[in-house]
KEKE-3310 file (N, C-alpha, C; in steps of 0.2 Angstrom, whole numbers, plus 5000, padded with zeros to 4 digits):
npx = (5098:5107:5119:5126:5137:5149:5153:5163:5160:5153:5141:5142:5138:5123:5119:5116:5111:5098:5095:5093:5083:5073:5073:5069:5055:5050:5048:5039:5029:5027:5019:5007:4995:4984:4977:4977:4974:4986:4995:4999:4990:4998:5006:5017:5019:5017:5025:5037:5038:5036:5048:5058:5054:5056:5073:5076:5084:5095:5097:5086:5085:5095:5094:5078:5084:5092:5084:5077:5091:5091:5079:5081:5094:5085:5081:5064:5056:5047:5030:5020:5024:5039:5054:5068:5074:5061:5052:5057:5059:5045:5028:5027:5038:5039:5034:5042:5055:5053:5049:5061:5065:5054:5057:5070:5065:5053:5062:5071:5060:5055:5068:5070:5061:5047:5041:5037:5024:5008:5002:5011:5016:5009:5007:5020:5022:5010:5017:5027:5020:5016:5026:5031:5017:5020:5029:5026:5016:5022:5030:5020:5013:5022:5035:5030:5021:5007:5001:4993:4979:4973:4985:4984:4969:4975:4985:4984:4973:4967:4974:4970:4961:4967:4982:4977:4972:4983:4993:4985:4988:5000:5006:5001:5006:5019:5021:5020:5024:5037:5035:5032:5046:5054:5049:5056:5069)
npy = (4987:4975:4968:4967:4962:4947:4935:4925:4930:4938:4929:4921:4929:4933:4922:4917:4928:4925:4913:4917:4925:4915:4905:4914:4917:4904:4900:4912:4906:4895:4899:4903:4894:4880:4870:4852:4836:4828:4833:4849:4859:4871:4887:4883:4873:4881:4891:4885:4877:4887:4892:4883:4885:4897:4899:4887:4871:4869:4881:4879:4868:4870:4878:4875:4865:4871:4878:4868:4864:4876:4875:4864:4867:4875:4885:4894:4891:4882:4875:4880:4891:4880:4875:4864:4847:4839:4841:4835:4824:4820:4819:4828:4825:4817:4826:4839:4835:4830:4842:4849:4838:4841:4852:4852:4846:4853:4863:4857:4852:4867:4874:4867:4872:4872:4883:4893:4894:4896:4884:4873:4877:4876:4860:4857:4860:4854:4839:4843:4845:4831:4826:4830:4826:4813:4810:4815:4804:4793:4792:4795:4783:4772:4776:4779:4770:4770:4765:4761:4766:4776:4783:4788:4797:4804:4811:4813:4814:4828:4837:4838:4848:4859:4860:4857:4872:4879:4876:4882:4897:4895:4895:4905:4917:4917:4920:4932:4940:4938:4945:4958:4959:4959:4972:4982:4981)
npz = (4928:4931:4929:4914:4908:4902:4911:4924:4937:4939:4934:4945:4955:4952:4951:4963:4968:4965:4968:4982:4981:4976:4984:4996:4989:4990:5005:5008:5004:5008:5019:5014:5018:5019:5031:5033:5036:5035:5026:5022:5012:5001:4993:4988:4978:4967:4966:4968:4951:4945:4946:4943:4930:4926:4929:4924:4922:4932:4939:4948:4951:4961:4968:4973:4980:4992:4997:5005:5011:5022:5028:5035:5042:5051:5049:5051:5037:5032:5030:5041:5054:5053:5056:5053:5055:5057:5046:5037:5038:5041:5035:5025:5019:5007:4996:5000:4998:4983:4977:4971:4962:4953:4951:4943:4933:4927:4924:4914:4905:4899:4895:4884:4878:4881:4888:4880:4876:4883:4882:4884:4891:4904:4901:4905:4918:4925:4922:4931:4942:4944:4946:4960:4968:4965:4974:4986:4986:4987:4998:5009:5007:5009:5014:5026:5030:5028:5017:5002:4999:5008:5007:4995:4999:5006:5003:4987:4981:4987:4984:4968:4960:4967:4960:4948:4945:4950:4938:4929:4933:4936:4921:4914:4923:4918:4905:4903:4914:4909:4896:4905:4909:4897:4890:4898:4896)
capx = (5101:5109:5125:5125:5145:5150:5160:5163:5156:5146:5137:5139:5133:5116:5114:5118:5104:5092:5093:5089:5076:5070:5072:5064:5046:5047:5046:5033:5022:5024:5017:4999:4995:4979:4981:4975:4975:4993:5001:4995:4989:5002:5007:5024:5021:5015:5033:5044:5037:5039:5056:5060:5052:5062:5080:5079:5084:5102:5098:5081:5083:5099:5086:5076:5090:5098:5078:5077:5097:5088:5074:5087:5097:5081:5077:5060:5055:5042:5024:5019:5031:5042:5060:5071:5073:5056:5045:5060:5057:5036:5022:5027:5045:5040:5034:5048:5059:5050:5053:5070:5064:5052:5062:5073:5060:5049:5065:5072:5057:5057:5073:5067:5054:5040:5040:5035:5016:5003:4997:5016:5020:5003:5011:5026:5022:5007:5022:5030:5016:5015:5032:5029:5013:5021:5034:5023:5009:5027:5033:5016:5011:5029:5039:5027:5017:5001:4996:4989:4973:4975:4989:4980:4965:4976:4990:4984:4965:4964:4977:4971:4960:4973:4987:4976:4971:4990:4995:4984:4990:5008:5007:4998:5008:5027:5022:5015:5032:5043:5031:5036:5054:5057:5048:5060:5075)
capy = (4987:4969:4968:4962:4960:4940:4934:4921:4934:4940:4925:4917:4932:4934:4914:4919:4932:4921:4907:4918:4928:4909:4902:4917:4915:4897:4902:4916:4905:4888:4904:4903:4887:4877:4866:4848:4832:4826:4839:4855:4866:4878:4890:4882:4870:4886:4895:4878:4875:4894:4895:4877:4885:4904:4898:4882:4865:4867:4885:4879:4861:4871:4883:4871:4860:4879:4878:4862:4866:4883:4874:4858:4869:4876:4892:4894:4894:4876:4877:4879:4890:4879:4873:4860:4840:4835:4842:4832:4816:4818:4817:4830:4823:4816:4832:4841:4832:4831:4851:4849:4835:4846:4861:4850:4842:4859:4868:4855:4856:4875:4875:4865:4878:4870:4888:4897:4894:4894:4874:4873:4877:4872:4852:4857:4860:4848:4833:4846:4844:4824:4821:4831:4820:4803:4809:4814:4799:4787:4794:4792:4775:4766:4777:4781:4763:4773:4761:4765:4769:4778:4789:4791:4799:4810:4813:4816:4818:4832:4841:4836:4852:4867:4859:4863:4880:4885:4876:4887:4904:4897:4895:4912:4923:4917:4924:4940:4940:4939:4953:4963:4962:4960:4978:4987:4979)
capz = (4934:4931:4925:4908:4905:4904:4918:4928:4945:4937:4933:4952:4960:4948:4952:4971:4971:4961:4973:4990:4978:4975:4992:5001:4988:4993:5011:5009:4998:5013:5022:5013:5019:5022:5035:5030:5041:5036:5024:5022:5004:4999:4986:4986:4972:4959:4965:4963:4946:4941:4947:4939:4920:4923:4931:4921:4927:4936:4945:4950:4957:4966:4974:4980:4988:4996:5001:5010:5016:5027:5033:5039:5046:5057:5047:5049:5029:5029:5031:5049:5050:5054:5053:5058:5053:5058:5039:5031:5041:5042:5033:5019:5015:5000:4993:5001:4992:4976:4973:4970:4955:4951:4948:4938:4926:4924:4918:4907:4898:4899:4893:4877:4873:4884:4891:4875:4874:4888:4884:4884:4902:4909:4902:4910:4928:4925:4925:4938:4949:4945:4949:4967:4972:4964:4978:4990:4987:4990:5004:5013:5007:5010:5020:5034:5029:5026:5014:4995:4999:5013:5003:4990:5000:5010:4998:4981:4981:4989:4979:4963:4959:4965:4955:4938:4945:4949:4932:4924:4936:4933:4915:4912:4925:4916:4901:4907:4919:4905:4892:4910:4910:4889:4889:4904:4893)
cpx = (5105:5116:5127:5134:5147:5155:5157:5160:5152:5141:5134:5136:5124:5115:5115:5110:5097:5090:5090:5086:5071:5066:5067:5055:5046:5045:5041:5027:5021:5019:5007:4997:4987:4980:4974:4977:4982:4999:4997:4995:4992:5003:5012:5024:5021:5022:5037:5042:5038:5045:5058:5060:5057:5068:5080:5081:5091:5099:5090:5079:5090:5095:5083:5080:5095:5090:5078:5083:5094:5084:5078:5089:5092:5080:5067:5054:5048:5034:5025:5018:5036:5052:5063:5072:5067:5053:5052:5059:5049:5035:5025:5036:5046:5039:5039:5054:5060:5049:5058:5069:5059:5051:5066:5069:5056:5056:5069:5068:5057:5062:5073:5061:5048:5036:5039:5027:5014:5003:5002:5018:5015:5006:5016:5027:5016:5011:5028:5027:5014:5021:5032:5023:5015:5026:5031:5018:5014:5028:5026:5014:5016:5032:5036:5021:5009:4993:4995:4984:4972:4980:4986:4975:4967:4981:4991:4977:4964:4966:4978:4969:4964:4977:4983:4974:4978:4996:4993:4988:4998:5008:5005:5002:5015:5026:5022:5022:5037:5041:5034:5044:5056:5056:5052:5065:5076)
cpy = (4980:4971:4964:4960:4953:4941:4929:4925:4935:4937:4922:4923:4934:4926:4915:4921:4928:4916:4911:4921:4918:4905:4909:4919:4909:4899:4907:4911:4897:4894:4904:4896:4886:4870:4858:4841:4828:4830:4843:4858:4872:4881:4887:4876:4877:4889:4888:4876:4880:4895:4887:4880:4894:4901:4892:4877:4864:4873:4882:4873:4865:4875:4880:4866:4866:4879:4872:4863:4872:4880:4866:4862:4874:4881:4892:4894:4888:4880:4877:4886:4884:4877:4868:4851:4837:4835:4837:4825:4816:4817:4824:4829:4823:4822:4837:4842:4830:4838:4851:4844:4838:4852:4858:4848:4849:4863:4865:4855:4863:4876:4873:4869:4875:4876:4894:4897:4892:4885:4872:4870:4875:4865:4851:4856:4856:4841:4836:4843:4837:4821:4824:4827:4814:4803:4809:4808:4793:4786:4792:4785:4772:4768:4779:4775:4765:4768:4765:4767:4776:4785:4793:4796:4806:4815:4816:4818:4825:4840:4842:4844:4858:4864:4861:4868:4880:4880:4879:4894:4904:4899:4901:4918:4921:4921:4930:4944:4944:4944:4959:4965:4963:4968:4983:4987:4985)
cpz = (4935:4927:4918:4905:4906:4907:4923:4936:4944:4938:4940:4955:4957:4950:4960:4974:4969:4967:4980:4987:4979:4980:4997:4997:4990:5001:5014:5005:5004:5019:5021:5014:5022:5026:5034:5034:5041:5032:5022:5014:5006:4995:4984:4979:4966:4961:4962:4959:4941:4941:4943:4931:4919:4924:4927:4928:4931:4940:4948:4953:4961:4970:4979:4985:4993:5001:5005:5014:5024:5031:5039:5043:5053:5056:5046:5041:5028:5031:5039:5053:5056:5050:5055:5050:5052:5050:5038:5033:5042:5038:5024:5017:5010:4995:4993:4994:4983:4973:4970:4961:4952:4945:4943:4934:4923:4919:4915:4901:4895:4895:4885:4874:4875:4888:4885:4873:4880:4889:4884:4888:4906:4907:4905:4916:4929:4927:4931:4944:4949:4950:4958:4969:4972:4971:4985:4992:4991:4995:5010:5013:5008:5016:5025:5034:5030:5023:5008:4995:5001:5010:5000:4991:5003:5007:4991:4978:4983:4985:4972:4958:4960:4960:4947:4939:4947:4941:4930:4926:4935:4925:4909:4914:4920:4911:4899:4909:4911:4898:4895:4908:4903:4889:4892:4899:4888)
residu = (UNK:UNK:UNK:UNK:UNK:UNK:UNK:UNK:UNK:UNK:UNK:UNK:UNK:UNK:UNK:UNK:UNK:UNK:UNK:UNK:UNK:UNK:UNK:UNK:UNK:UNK:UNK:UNK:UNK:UNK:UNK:UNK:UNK:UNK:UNK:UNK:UNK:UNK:UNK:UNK:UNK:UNK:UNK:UNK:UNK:UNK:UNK:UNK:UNK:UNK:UNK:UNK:UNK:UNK:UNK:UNK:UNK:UNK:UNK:UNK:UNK:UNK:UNK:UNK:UNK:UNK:UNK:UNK:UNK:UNK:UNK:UNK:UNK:UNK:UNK:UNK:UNK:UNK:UNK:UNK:UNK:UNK:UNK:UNK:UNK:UNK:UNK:UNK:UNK:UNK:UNK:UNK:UNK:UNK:UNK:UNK:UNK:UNK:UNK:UNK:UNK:UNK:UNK:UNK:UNK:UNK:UNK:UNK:UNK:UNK:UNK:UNK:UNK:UNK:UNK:UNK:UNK:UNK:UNK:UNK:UNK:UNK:UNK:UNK:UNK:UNK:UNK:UNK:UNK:UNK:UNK:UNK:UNK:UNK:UNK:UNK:UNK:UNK:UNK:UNK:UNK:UNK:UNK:UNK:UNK:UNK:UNK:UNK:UNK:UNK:UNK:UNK:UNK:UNK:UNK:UNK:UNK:UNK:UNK:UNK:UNK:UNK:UNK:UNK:UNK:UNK:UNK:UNK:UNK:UNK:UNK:UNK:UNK:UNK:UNK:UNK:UNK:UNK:UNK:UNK:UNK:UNK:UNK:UNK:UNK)
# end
């Protein structure tokens, strides 16, 4: 169903579709949300570490920055749901924003064959999912004067255990994923 002929259209409208594919599991995955006294538990870290390790590191740190654009602009797509300025100016800014480095880190490695073995991809989105809480841990403890303790307890403690169960669930479904499609092929 894909257009497999090389071509400059071709290519932009295949990285077109992939980003609003991207952008709207980001939006369905802020959607599963646990609501937590300053940022809430989402799925959204297990999609922006899988879409960083499929799209690789240019279409999938632009996904995320197309995703941050939607919710700025006051599409409802954040957890909540919300939309608007406020999640980029609150308490989950620094995470926010740390998708976007994320996506880039998870699919450079990827790109380097770190997406070819399960213990692979689970180190991948493992330093995915570091660099999302080292941004979220920041942003609470500096930019909203938290404090490190303080951050630490409501920033990275809590989210220490999902993130190795959706490293394991990313690092098992991509392979799984990509058995799917190589067979259709």
């Amino acid at each position: 169903m894909w257009p497999t002929r090389p071509g400059e259209t071709v290519g932009a409208v295949r990285a077109v579709v992939l980003v609003a594919l991207g952008t709207a599991l980001m939006a369905l995955s802020a959607k599963v949300s646990l609501p937590l006294p300053y940022v809430p538990m989402t799925l959204q870290t297990l999609v922006v570490l899988m879409i960083g390790a499929a799209y690789g590191w240019r279409l999938g740190s632009a996904t995320m920055i197309a995703y941050l654009a939607e919710g700025a602009l006051g599409v409802p797509v954040f957890a909540g749901p919300v939309g608007g300025i406020a999640p980029l100016v609150g308490p989950t800014a620094g995470y926010l924003f740390g998708f976007v480095a994320a996506a880039f880190v998870t699919g450079w490695l990827a790109e380097r064959g770190w997406d070819r073995s399960v213990a692979l991809l689970f180190a991948a989105m493992a330093v995915g999912h570091i660099v999302i809480l080292a941004a979220g841990f920041g942003w609470l403890a500096f930019g909203l004067g938290l404090g490190v303790g303080k951050a630490w307890q409501v920033g990275i403690v809590p989210f220490i255990a999902a993130s190795l169960v959706k490293n394991a669930l990313g690092a098992t479904l991509m392979p799984a994923a990509r058995r799917l499609i190589e067979r259709r092929r």
